[in-house]
C-alpha positions, -999 to +999 in steps of 0.1 A: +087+301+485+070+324+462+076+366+469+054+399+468+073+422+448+046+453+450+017+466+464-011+488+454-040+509+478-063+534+476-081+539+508-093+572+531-058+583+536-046+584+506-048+575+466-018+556+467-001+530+491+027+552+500+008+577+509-020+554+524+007+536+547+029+560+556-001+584+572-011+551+588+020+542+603+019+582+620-010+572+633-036+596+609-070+591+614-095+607+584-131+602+596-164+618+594-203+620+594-211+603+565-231+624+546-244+591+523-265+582+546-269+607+576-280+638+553-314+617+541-323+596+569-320+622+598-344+598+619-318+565+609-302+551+646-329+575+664-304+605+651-270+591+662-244+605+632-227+574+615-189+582+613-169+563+589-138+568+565-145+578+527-118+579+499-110+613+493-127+629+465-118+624+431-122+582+433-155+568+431-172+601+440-207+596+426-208+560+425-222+530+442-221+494+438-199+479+404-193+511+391-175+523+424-162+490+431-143+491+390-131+526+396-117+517+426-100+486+420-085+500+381-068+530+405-055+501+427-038+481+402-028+514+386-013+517+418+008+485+421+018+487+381+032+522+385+065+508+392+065+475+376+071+467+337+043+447+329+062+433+297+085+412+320+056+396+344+049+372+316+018+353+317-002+373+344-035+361+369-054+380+383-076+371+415-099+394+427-121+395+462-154+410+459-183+411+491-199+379+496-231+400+510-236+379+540-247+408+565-269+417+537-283+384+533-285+378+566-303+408+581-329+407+552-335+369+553-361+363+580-365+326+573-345+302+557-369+304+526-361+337+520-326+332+523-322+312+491-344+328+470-329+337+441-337+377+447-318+381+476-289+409+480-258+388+468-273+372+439-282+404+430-246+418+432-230+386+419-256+392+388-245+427+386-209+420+387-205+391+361-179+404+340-163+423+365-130+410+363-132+419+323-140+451+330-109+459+357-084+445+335-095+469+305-086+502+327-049+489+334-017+480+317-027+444+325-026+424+288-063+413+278-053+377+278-051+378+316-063+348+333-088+363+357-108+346+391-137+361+411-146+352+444-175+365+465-162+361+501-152+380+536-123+394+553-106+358+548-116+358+513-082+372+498-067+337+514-086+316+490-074+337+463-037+336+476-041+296+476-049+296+444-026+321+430+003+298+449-009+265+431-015+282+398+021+294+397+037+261+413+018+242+385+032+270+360-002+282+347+011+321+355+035+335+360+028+365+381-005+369+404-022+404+409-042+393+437-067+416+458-101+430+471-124+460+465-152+470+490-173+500+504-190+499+535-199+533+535-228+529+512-263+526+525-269+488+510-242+479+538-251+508+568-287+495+566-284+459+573-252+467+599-270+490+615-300+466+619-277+443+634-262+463+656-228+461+642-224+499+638-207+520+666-225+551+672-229+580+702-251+554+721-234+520+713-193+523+719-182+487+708-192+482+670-174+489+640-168+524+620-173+516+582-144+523+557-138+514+519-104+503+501-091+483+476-061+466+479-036+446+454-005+428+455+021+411+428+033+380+439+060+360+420+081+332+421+115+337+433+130+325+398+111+353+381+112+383+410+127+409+401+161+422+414+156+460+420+130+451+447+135+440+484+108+413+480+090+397+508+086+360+511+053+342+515+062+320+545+031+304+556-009+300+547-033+285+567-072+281+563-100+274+588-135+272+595-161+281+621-197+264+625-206+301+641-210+329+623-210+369+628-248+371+636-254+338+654-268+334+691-240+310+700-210+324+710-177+324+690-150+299+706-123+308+686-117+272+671-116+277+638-092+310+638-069+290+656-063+265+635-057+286+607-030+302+627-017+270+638-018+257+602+002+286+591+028+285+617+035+251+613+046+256+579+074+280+590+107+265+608+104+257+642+131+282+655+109+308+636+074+295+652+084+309+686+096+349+670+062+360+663+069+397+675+036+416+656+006+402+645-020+418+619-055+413+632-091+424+615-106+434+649-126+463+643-146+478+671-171+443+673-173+429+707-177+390+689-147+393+669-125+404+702-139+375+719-130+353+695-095+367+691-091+361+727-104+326+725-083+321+695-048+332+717-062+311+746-058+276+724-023+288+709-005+299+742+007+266+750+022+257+718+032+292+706+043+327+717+017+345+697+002+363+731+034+385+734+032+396+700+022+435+695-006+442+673-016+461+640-051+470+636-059+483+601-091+491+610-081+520+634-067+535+604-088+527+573-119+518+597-141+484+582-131+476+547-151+450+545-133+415+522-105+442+515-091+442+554-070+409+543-056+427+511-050+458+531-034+441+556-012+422+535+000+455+521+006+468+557+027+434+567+047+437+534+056+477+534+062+475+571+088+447+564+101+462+534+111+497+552+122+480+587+095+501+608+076+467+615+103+456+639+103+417+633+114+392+606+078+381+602+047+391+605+015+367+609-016+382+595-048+361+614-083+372+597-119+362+603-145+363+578-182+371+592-197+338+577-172+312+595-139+313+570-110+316+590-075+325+576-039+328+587-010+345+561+025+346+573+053+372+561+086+371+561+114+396+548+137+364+544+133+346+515+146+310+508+150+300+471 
């Protein structure tokens, strides 16, 4: 099974993963009023201060959209390539998870002819963002004949991009995948439409989420090619669902589709190991639908596996909503936590939920089996 043999973060605790994960791990919290937003629309949420986590200053300061989403992604990868010489990864992918939009798109759409007109927010970003991937790999170390993906998706998004990363290296296209997600939800493009959808948590609504930004990255190799000096950590399982619900609808969620993801993941690990899952990474963030369906999700798993005794990780009480970069992030969470012994299991099962019906399922696992 293929390894990941480094990790890279920026987020609101810290420029780099080390120092992003270990303040998360003691449990630091770096939140505020948001001054993006708050300090020019002092009648937005009837007054109520939005309080979300920013990157410190000195990343991104200044910048919205592309330009904030490049600078942050080049210091992530900067981040992960610190320690790693890039002359040995050989040929190198790169797969990178950017918003899909879909609260945007949803909140403005008021009918479904609005919804696919060719104006509407995503195609806008997707326009602005064409040669995105171009543009990250010219800030790194990265060689410029990297073979470089884009996908515009959710939380689950960085799931896809694993999938593919694991079929381009088992068909030898690469030889190395740098695979991650950059996003902001502390710019007013997203607090606008969340906020209009009552997905915000604010002085008068307690459940909701508190917006965050990161990017995130890891290096994933086969085990023929990993390197040595490095206590990697195996890719044990991948699973992908789907939901007919979505974040916003009326319905409510059942859970269905999350749970097949995990239980296409497990089943892919041995079946001593299906019943030791002792800590689970979930994207829950504050929203009352997405604890529902987590709930809902454990309900259908309980009979088969022992996932509902598992303690829980939360990146978002630490880095708050990061938007298609919570899988990335906590990918790097599962794989530091196994790599210093702190996590306290062999495994760790990563279970994530996109807001427009993509489900996903990653498994960890500090063993690895050649």
């Amino acid at each position: 099974m293929n390894v990941i043999t480094g990790i890279g973060l920026v987020s609101a605790l810290g420029l780099d993963s080390s120092t992003s994960l270990a303040a998360a791990r003691a449990g630091l919290v770096r939140s505020a009023a948001l001054r993006t937003i708050n300090s020019g629309s002092e009648d937005f949420l009837n007054g109520s201060p939005i309080v979300g986590y920013c990157l410190p200053c000195g990343v991104g300061e200044g910048f919205v959209g592309p330009p904030k989403a490049l600078v942050m992604g080049q210091a992530a990868i900067l981040d992960l390539l610190s320690g790693v010489d890039v002359s040995t990864l050989g040929r190198v992918g790169l797969y990178v998870v950017l918003s899909n939009y879909f609260v945007h798109d949803s909140y403005t759409a008021a009918d479904q002819a609005v919804a696919q007109t060719p104006d509407r927010p995503s195609a806008r970003w997707q326009a602005a963002t064409s040669r995105f991937a171009d543009r990250l790999v010219a800030g790194t170390d990265l060689d410029g004949n990297v073979r470089a993906r884009v996908y515009y998706a959710g939380h689950a998004g960085v799931a896809q991009a694993l999938a593919d990363a694991q079929r381009d290296v088992a068909d030898e296209q690469v030889d190395a995948c740098v695979i991650g997600a950059i996003d902001s939800c502390v710019e007013p493009r997203f607090l606008r439409a969340a906020a209009g959808a009552g997905l915000l948590k604010t002085e008068l609504v307690p459940t909701g989420l508190m917006p965050g930004e990161a990017a995130a990255f890891f290096l994933l190799e086969s085990p023929r090619t990993a390197r040595d000096d490095k206590l990697p950590v195996a890719l044990a399982g991948l699973g992908l669902g789907a939901d007919r619900t979505h974040l916003l609808a009326e319905e409510p969620p059942t859970g269905v589709g999350l749970a097949a993801a995990v239980e296409q993941c497990l089943e892919q690990l041995p079946p001593a190991d299906r019943q030791h899952i002792e800590l689970v990474i979930s994207d829950c963030n504050g929203d009352e639908r997405r604890a529902l369906e987590w709930g809902y999700c454990l309900v259908r798993l309980r009979s088969r596996y022992a996932v509902g005794a598992a303690r829980l990780w939360l990146p978002a009480m630490s880095f708050g909503e990061t938007g298609c970069a919570t899988g990335a992030v906590a990918i790097c969470m599962a794989v530091r936590g196994l790599q210093r012994g702190y996590a306290g299991s062999r495994q760790i099962l990563v279970a994530l939920s996109s807001d427009d019906g993509l489900k996903a399922s990653v498994c960890l696992s500090r063993r690895v089996v050649n």
